[in-house]
C-alpha positions in Angstrom: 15.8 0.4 8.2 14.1 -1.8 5.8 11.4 -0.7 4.3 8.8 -3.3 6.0 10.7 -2.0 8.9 9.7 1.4 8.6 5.6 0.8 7.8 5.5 -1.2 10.6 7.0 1.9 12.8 5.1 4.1 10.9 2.1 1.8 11.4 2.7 1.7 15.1 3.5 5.7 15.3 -0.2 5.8 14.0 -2.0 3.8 16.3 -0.1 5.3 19.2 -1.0 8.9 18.0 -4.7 7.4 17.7 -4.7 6.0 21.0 -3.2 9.3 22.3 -6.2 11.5 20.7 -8.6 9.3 22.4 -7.4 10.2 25.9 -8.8 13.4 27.6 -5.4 14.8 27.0 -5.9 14.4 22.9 -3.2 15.7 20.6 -1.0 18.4 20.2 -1.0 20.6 16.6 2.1 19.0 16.0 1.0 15.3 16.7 -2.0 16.2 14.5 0.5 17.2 12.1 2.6 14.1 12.2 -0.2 11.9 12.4 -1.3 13.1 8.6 2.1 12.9 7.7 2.3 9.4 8.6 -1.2 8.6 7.0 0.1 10.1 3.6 3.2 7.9 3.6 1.5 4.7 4.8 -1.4 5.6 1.9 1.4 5.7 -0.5 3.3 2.6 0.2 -0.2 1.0 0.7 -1.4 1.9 -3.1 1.8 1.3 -4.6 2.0 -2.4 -3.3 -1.7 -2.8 -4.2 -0.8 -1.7 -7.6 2.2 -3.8 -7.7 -0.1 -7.1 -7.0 -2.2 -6.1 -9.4 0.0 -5.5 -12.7 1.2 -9.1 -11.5 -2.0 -10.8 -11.6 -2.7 -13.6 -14.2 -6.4 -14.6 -14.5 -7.7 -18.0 -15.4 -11.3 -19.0 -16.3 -12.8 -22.7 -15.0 -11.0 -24.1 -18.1 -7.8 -23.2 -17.3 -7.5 -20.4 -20.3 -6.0 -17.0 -19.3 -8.2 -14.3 -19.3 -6.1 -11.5 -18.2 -7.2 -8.1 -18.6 -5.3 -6.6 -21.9 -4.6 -3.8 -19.9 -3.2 -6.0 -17.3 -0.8 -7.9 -19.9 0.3 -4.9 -21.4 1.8 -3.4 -18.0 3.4 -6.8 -17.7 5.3 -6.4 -21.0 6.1 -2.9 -20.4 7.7 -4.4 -17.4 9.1 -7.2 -18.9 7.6 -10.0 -16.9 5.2 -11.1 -20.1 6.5 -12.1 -23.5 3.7 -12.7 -25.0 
């Protein structure tokens, strides 16, 4: 499974489980379990495509001159998508 693949299950596992603990019925210790299972792994994969977006960010003022964050540019080079 692909690893949009499995968000998108893992998305859909969580809004069934929410749907679920709206219901009279509610959820099971177990589904409670699962369902902060699945919020912990969807957290992750969130953050670390966030973070990902970020480090590959360029930022350019009205002028056109980059303003990048040092910070920024130095994860870049660490990763070897700047030179400069």
């Amino acid at each position: 499974m692909a690893e949009s693949e499995r968000i998108l299950a893992i998305r859909t596992r969580i809004n069934e489980l929410a749907a679920k603990a709206k219901t009279a019925e509610g959820l099971t210790k177990e589904e409670e379990a699962e369902r902060a299972d699945l919020r912990q792994e969807f957290l992750a994969n969130f953050r670390a495509a966030f973070r990902s977006q970020v480090e590959m960010l360029q930022v350019f003022d009205d002028d056109g001159n980059e303003v990048t964050p040092e910070k920024i540019k130095q994860v870049q080079r660490d990763k070897g998508v700047r030179e400069d």
